[in-house]
C-alpha positions in Angstrom: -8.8 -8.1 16.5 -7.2 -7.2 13.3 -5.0 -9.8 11.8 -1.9 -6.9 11.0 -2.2 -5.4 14.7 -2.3 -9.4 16.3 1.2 -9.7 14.5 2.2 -6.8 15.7 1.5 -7.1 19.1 2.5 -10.7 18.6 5.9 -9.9 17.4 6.5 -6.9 19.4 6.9 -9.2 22.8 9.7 -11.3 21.0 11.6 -7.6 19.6 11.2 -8.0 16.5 8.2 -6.1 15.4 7.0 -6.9 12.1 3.8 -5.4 9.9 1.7 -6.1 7.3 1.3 -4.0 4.4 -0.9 -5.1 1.5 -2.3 -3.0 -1.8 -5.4 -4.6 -3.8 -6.7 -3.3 -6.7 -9.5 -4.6 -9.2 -11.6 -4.0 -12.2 -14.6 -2.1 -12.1 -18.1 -2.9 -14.0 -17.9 0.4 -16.1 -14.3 -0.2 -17.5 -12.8 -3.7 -18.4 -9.4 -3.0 -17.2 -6.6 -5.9 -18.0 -4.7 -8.1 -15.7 -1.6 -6.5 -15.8 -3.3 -2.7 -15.7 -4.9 -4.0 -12.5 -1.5 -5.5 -10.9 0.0 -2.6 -11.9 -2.7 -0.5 -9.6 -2.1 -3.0 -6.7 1.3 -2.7 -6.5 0.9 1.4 -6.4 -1.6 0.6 -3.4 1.2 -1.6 -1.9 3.5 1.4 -2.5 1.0 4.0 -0.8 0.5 1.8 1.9 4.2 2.1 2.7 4.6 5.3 2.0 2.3 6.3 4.3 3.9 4.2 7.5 3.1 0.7 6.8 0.6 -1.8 8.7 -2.4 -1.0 6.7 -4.4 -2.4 3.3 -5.5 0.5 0.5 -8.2 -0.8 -1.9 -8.7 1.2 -4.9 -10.0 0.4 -7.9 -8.7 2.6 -11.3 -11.8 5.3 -10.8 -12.6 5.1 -7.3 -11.0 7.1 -3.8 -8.2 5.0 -2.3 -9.8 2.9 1.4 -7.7 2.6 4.1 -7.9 0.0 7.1 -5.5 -0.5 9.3 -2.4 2.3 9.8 -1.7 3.0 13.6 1.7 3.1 12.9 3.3 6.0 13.2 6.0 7.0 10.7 8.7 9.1 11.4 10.7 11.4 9.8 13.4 9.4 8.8 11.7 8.0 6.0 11.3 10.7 4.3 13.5 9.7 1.3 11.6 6.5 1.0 8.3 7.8 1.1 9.1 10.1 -1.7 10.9 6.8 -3.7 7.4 5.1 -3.2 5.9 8.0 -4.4 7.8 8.5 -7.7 7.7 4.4 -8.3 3.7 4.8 -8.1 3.1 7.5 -10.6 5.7 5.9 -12.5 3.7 2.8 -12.6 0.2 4.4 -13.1 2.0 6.3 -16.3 2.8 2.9 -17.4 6.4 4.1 -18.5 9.8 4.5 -17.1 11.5 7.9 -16.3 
């Protein structure tokens, strides 16, 4: 079992459903990207991961297709407003400046 859907099972019998959302991000061989350009990355993974319901992990690496595991969550339309907050904060991020 997945650790992110045992918590949430886990959790969901005492009513108070949590998840687990994580973003990773690291260097590959062909470009020798820095610490904070990497963190930077991870946190926009975080932020898609979020953004796109919660409970999952994205890995991506600076030139490579986002992965997703995880994500049986559904999101509803609600958070709408967030999603597009998460949004904005990524590129933000990636653009390494502030608007």
């Amino acid at each position: 079992m997945i650790l992110w859907t045992k918590i949430r099972e886990t959790t969901a019998k005492q009513n108070y459903p949590l998840t687990v959302s994580m973003g990773f991000s690291y260097s590959d061989k062909e470009n020798e990207t820095q610490y904070p350009e990497i963190a930077s990355y991870a946190q926009a993974n975080l932020d898609l991961a979020l953004g796109r319901g919660g409970d999952q992990v994205v890995v991506r690496s600076q030139n490579e297709d986002a992965r997703f595991y995880g994500g049986k969550i559904k999101s509803n339309g609600k958070t709408y407003k967030s999603k597009s907050k998460n949004g904005f904060s990524s590129i933000k991020r990636l653009n390494g400046r502030s608007i």
